[in-house]
Residue, then its C-alpha position, 0 to 999 in steps of 0.5 A: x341783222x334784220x336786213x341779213x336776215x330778210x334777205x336769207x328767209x324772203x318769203x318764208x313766214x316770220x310772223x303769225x297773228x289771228x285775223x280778228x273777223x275770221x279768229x284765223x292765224x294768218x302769215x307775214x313773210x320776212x320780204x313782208x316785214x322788211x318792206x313795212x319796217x322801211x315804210x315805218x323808218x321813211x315815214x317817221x323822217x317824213x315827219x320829222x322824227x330821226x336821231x335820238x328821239x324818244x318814241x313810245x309804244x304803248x299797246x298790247x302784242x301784235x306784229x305792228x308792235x315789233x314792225x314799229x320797234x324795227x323801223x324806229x331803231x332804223x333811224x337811230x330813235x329810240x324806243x321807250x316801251x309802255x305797258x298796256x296796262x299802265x295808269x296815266x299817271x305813270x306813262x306821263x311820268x315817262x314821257x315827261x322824263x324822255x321829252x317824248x313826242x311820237x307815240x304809237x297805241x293799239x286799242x281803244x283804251x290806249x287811244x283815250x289813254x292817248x288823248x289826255x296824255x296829248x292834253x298833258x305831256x308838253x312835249x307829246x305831238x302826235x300819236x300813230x294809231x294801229x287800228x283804223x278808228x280814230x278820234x274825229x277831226x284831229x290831225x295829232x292822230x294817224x292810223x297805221x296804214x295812213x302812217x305807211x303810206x305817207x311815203x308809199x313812193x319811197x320817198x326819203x329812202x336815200x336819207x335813210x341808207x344815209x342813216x344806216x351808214x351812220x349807225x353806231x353799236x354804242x346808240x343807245x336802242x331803247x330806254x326801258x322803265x323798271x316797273x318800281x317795286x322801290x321808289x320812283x320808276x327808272x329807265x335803263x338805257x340799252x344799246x344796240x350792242x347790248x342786245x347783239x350781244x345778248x343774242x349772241x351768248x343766247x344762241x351759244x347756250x340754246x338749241x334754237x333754229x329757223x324751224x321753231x315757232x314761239x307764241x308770244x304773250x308776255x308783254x313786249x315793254x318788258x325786256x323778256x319777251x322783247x330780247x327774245x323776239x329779237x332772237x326769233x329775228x336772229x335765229x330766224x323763227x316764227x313768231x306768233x303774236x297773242x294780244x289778250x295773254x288770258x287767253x294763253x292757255x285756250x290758244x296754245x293746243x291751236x298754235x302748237x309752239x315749239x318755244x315760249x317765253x315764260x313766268x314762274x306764275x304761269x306754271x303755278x296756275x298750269x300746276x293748280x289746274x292740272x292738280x283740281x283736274x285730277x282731284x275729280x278722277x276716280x282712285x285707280x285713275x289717280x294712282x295711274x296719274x300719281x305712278x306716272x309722274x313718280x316714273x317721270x322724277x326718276x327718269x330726270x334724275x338721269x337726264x339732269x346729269x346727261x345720263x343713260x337712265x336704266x334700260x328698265x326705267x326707259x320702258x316704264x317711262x315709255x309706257x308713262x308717256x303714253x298713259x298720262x305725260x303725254x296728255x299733260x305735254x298737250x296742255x302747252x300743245x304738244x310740241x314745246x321743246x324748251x320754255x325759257x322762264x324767269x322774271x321771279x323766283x319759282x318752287x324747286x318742286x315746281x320745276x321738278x314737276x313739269x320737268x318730269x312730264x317731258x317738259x323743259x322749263x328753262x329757268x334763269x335769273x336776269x334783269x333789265x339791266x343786263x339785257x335780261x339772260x345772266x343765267x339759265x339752264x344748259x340743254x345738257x346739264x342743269x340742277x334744279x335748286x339753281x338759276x341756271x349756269x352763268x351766261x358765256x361772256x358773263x362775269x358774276x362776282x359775290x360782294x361782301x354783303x352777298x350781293x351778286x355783281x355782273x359784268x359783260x357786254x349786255x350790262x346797261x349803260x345807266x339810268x336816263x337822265x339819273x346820273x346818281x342813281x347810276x353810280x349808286x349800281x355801276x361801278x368799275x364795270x360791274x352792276x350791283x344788281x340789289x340781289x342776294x346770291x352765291x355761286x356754286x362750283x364756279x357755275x351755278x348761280x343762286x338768287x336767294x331774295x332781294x337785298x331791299x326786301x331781306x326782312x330784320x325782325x326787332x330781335x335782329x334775325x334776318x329773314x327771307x319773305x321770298x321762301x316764306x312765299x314760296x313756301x307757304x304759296x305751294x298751298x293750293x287754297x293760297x292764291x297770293x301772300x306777303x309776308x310783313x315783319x321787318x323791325x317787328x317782333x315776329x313775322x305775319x302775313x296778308x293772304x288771299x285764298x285761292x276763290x275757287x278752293x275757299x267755296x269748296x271749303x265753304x260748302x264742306x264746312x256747311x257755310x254760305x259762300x256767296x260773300x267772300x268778305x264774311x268768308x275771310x272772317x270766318x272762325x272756322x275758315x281761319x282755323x282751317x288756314x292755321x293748321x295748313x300753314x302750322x303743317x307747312x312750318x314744320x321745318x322752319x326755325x321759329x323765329x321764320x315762323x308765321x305767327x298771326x295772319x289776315x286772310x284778304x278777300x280781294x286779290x292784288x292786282x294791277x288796277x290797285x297798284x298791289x302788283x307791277x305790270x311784270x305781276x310782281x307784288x309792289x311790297x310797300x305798296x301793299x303795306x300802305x293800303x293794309x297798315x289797319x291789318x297790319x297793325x292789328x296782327x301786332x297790337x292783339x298779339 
């Protein structure tokens, strides 16, 4: 597919990065990438490294990420993707597990990550560095540009085309490590059939072309972003890469993507902005933003469904656009036509929202294990309690026990070396994906929580964390929650007030909001959270309800293993390091 698509594009531009001295974007041509991709291939058998072996890649996004990834792939290697962010601990694990011996890394941190990995993985041999420091005096490093130029007279390209012949669909292409929210981290293996075939369906449902850019700024170890990326390849877009994702929001008005890969996590911080933004405008110019969106609900209620909205309603939505959706379209840069989101469940309301402004949020459900897409929105059709409509050439079958089961040519072909665990979620073809789901009108799928995470009070009622935390998550003063309550005789939660709504609060409540810790604490500020999550309950049944809460004053993160590299929060991780508070909901009760 690359060299196809090579051929076709030649010197038009493929990949877009910022130059770090002068802070400008500049371009890689398709001829470009082609080249490099086989210097990476022909180097790698210079050194030694071809048919299934494991390389890793542990670094942020940038384009050498995807040119290393292109070029392994070439000599029928496999890549094991790392996330930046992980612990030593947890890249040892992997590369013990795949016998790894080649390693690529990107920044100084993931160089010093590198050198005590070379000093306690047995089977790590060398590590290929982006940037061009490296460690003095040791020749297991190599900077990228010595790394391309070992065969700069092309040498060994005859045994590379030799490869190429050789190629098989069935070669396994990549082992992906799941971020383990349960037990110990597992790596899906995925074939290069797999993802031809993910490409394949993708391009049957979505209105992508060669003439739309996308900023690229989850992480490319995760299975998401990756399988999209080969989908630029395919359709033959631009890709611009972002190496900090922090800095999304600031780079977006300047790369003006017309697609992006996306997390529902993103939206609820966009959302919390805009919404403190406009709680500064003055009552006309709220009641202006608050008719416009209003404007907005009403006109996708038409386009939902591929139907004409009234003549009326077209005007007002024109002179909606103008006075206000506009300006919130040009929080993504002005020129998003679609942004394909998934990775975790995200608030109807929420979709609703964005949606209403002109933008469209493509939400589906997916997993490692398929390859990512299952289900996403159609362009046409689409309804917003859903995941979306199932994938062309995808099959979703709903077990006794509501577990959704999918089949196709984009399930994965095992667990590396885990042949139990294997057994445990393919059988006869179908994955047992360890989701709770149904299927509406033999189209729509609906995730409704994770099966391992469905909570069983002591009273035998089961209940769903997933829409408590949603629900109760919708609060702006809410910056995180879990919920506990599984074998318990009712539900509690551990909550992180949003920081910057918990000094408001403190300054309105006439209390000195420099110590965070006391702020928690606080009767009144408790109180405070009481009643806002009572009001949010309203409709719950009561045994659904929260009945006691510890508000927390540090958030979870990566750092302190509360959250996977995905963001997704590690439950029982959580539930280990707060047992004190946990226990205490309970025992005072």
């Amino acid at each position: 597919m690359l060299k196809e698509r090579c051929s076709q594009y030649g010197d038009r531009q493929v990949f877009q990065f910022k130059n770090k001295s002068n802070q400008k974007y500049e371009a890689i041509s398709w001829n470009k990438l082609y080249s490099d991709t086989e210097k990476v291939s022909r180097s790698l058998i210079s050194l030694g490294y071809s048919y299934n072996d494991k390389i890793g890649i542990l670094s942020f996004n940038r384009p050498e990420w995807t040119i290393s990834d292109l070029g392994i792939l070439a000599v029928r290697a496999i890549v094991v993707p790392l996330y930046a962010t992980a612990s030593k601990q947890d890249i040892k694990y992997i590369i013990d597990e795949t016998e790894m011996k080649l390693l690529f890394v990107g920044n100084n941190d993931q160089v010093e990550k590198a050198l005590w990995l070379l000093e306690n993985c047995d089977t790590l041999e060398k590590i290929i560095t982006y940037q061009e420091e490296i460690p003095a005096n040791d020749n297991r490093f190599l900077d990228w540009k010595s790394f391309l130029n070992l065969t700069q007279n092309g040498e060994h390209t005859d045994q590379l085309n030799e490869i190429y012949e050789s190629i098989q669909s069935e070669d396994i292409a990549t082992i992906i490590y799941t971020s383990g929210t349960t037990g110990e981290p597992k790596g899906a293996m995925l074939t290069h059939s797999n993802f031809m075939n993910a490409l394949k369906i993708n391009n049957e449902r979505l209105n992508v072309h060669d003439e739309d850019t996308s900023f690229c700024f989850l992480p490319l170890s995760h299975v998401f972003e990756r399988t999209w990326v080969y989908f630029l390849l395919y359709c033959g877009a631009t890709n611009i890469y972002l190496e900090n994702p922090r800095k999304v929001i600031e780079e977006l008005p300047k790369v003006k993507p017309t697609v992006m890969c996306t997390v529902s996590r993103f939206f609820e911080k966009t959302y919390d902005g805009i919404q403190k933004e406009k709680n500064k405008w003055p009552g006309f110019k709220q009641n202006i933003f608050d008719w416009s969106i209003s404007i907005g609900h009403q006109y996708i209620e038409y386009l939902k469904d591929s139907e004409k909205a009234p003549a009326l309603l077209k005007i007002k939505r024109s002179i909606a656009d103008k006075l206000v959706l506009n300006k919130l379209r040009q929080v993504f840069g002005g020129n998003i036509k679609t942004l394909p989101c998934a990775g975790a469940a995200i608030d109807s309301k929420l979709l609703r929202f964005f949606h209403a402004t002109g933008v469209f949020i493509n939400y589906g459900y997916g997993a490692t294990e398929t390859t990512a897409t299952v289900s996403c929105f159609r362009t046409n059709k689409y309804n917003f309690d859903y995941c979306g409509s199932i994938m062309p050439e995808v099959s979703i079958n709903i077990s006794d026990q509501n577990e959704i089961l999918i089949k196709g040519k984009t399930v994965f072909k095992g667990y590396y070396n885990k042949p139990e665990e294997t057994a445990k979620v393919l059988k006869d073809g179908w994955y047992y994906s360890g989701d709770e789901g149904y299927v509406v009108d033999n189209e729509y799928l609906v995730m409704t929580d994770r099966i391992k995470d469905l909570i069983k009070t002591s009273g035998g009622k089961y209940i769903s964390p997933q829409k408590l935390e949603l629900l109760i998550g919708q609060d702006q003063y809410v910056d995180q929650i879990v919920i506990i309550g599984d074998k318990r005789k009712y539900v509690t939660a551990l909550i992180v007030p949003s920081s910057e709504d918990l000094k408001k609060l403190a300054l309105f409540l006439d209390l000195d909001d420099k110590n965070k810790e006391l702020l928690v604490e606080n009767p009144k500020i408790k109180e405070f959270f009481q009643n806002r999550i009572e009001k949010l309950q309203n409709e719950l049944s009561p045994y659904e309800k929260i009945i006691k809460f510890k508000l927390l004053a540090n958030a979870f993160n990566i750092d302190n293993n509360t959250l996977t590299n995905t963001l997704k929060i590690r439950r029982k991780e959580i539930i280990k390091i707060y047992t004190k508070d946990i226990e205490k909901m309970y025992s005072s009760f």
